[in-house]
N, C-alpha and C positions, 0 to 999 in steps of 0.2 A: 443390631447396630453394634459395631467395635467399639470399643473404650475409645480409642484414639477422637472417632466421629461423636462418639457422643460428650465428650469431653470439650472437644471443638464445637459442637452446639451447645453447651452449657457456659459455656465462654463469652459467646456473642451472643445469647439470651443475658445474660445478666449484665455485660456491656451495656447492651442496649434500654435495659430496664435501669439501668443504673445515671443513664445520661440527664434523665430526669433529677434525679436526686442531684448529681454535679452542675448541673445547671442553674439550682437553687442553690448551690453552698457559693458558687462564684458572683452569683449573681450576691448575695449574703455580704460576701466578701467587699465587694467594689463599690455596694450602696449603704451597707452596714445593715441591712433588712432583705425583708424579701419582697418581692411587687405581688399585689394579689394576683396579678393574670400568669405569674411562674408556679402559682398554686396546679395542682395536677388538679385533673375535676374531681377526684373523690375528695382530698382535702378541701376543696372551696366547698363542696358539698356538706362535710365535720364542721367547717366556720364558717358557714354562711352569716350569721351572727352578728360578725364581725367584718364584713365586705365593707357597707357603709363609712365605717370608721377604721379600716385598715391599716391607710396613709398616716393616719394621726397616733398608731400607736410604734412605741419604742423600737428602733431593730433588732433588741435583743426578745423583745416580748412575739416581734413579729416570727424571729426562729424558734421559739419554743413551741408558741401557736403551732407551726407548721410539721415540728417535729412530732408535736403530742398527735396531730391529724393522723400523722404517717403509722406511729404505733397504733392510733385506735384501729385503723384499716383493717393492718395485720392481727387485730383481735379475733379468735373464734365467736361468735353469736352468743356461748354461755361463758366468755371471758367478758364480755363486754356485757352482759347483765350482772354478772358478779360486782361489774368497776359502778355501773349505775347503781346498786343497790349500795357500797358503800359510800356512793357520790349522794346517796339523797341522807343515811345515815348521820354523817358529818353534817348536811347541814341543819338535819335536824337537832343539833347537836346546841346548849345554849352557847354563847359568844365566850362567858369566862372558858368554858368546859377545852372551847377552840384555840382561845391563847394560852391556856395549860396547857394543851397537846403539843400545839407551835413552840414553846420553850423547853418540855421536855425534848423533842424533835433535833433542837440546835443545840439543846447540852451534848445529847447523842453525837450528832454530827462531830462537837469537837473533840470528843474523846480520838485516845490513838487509837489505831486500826484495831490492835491486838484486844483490846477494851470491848470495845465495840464486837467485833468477833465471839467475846465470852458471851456478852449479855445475849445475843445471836442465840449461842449452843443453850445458853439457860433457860432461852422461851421457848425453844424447839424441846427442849427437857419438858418443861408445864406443860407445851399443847399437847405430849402423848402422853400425860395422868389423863384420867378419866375423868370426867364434869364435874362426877362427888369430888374427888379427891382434889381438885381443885379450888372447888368452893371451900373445902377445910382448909385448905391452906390459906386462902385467902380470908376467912373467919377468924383463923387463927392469927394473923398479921395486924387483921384491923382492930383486934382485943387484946391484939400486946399494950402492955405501957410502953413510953418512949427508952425506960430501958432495958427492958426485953428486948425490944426492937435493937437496939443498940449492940447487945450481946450475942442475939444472931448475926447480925452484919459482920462483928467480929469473929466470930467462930466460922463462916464464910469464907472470912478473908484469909485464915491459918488455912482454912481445906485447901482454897486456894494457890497457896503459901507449899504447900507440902505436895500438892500434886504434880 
């Protein structure tokens, strides 16, 4: 097949698969939500859960529902056992432990981009130490005193300073 033809079927293949999705964001648009029956069937399939009490929930809650449906779809089989196993994790998780992580979460959030970006490179740095070398590090952090800890932060923030 020429580029041309197969360019032009790659066109109105995703046209066509796409009409669905713009159908839901218009539809979004003009009710402030979505109607369950604009749900494709695999998504009502992902919230069935939630059919019962559809109508009754927020429009902003009803496009997120339908958005997060749409990603799980497109999950591979072991992307989506990876999302379950940290989905049961978390809730095994005690409630304080949860609204730690939620306040950590929304400090992150408001830092500036560039902020945000560093701490990024600096866990990607930790996750390729080795397990040991990690554990020490982390041995080493929770056996600081508050001004040790202090003194590293500071000598951090020069590296950073000079880099």
């Amino acid at each position: 097949m020429n580029a041309l033809r197969r360019n032009l079927l790659l066109m109105l293949m995703g046209t066509a698969l796409s009409g669905g999705v713009w159908s839901q964001l218009r539809a979004a648009e003009s009710t402030g939500g979505v109607e369950w029956n604009q749900l494709k069937p695999e998504q009502q399939k992902v919230r069935k859960n939630f059919e019962q009490r559809w109508r009754e929930l927020p429009p902003d809650r009803q496009r997120k529902l339908s958005e997060s449906a749409t990603h799980w779809i497109e999950l591979t089989p072991e992307q989506r056992q990876q999302t379950k196993h940290r989905f049961n994790q978390w809730r095994e998780l005690p409630e304080p432990r949860r609204a730690q992580i939620r306040k950590r979460y929304r400090e992150f959030r408001s830092l500036p981009p560039e902020e945000r970006e560093r701490l990024r490179k600096t866990f990607r740095k930790f996750q390729q130490l080795t397990p040991e070398q990690r554990q020490r590090l982390r041995e080493l952090w929770r056996n600081a005193t508050p001004e040790q800890r202090q003194r590293i932060r500071e000598r951090l923030r020069e590296r950073r300073n000079v880099s």
